[in-house]
C-alpha positions as CSV (number, residue, x, y, z in Angstrom):
1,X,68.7,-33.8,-42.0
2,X,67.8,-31.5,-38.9
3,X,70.0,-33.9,-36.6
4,X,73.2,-33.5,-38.5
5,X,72.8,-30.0,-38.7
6,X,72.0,-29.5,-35.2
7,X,73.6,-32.5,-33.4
8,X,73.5,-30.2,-29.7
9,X,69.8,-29.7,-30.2
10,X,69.5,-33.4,-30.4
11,X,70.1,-35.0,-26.9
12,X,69.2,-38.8,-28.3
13,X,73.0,-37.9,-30.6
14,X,75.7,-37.6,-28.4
15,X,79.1,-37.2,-29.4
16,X,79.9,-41.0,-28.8
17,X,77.4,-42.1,-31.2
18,X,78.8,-39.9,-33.8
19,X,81.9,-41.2,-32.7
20,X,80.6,-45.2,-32.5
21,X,78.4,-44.8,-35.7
22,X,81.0,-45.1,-38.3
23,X,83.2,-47.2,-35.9
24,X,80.2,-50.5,-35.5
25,X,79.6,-49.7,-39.7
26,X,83.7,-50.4,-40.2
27,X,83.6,-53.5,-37.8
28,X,79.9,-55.3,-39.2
29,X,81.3,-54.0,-43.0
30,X,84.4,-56.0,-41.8
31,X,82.8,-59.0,-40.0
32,X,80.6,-59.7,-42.6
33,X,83.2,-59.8,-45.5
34,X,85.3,-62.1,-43.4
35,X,82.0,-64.2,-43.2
36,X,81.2,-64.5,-46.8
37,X,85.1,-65.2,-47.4
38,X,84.8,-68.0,-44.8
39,X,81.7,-68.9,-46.7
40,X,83.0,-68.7,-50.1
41,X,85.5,-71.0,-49.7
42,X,84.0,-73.6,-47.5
43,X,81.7,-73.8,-50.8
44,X,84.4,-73.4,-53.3
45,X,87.7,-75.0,-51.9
């Protein structure tokens, strides 16, 4: 990819979306398991 391999050339990729990128994939990654746990055992107590 272009953007990763120029991420000054790229205004619309600032350093805070590097930095929040990985950061939102960790929390929805983590929301969501705790969702289909939640789920999971409401349908199998």
């Amino acid at each position: 990819m272009v953007g990763a391999k120029t991420p000054l050339l790229q205004p619309d990729h600032t350093l805070a979306d590097y930095i929040k990128a990985p950061i939102m994939k960790l929390v929805l990654s983590d929301y969501q398991s705790k969702q289909l746990s939640a789920l999971s055992g409401s349908q199998f107590p």
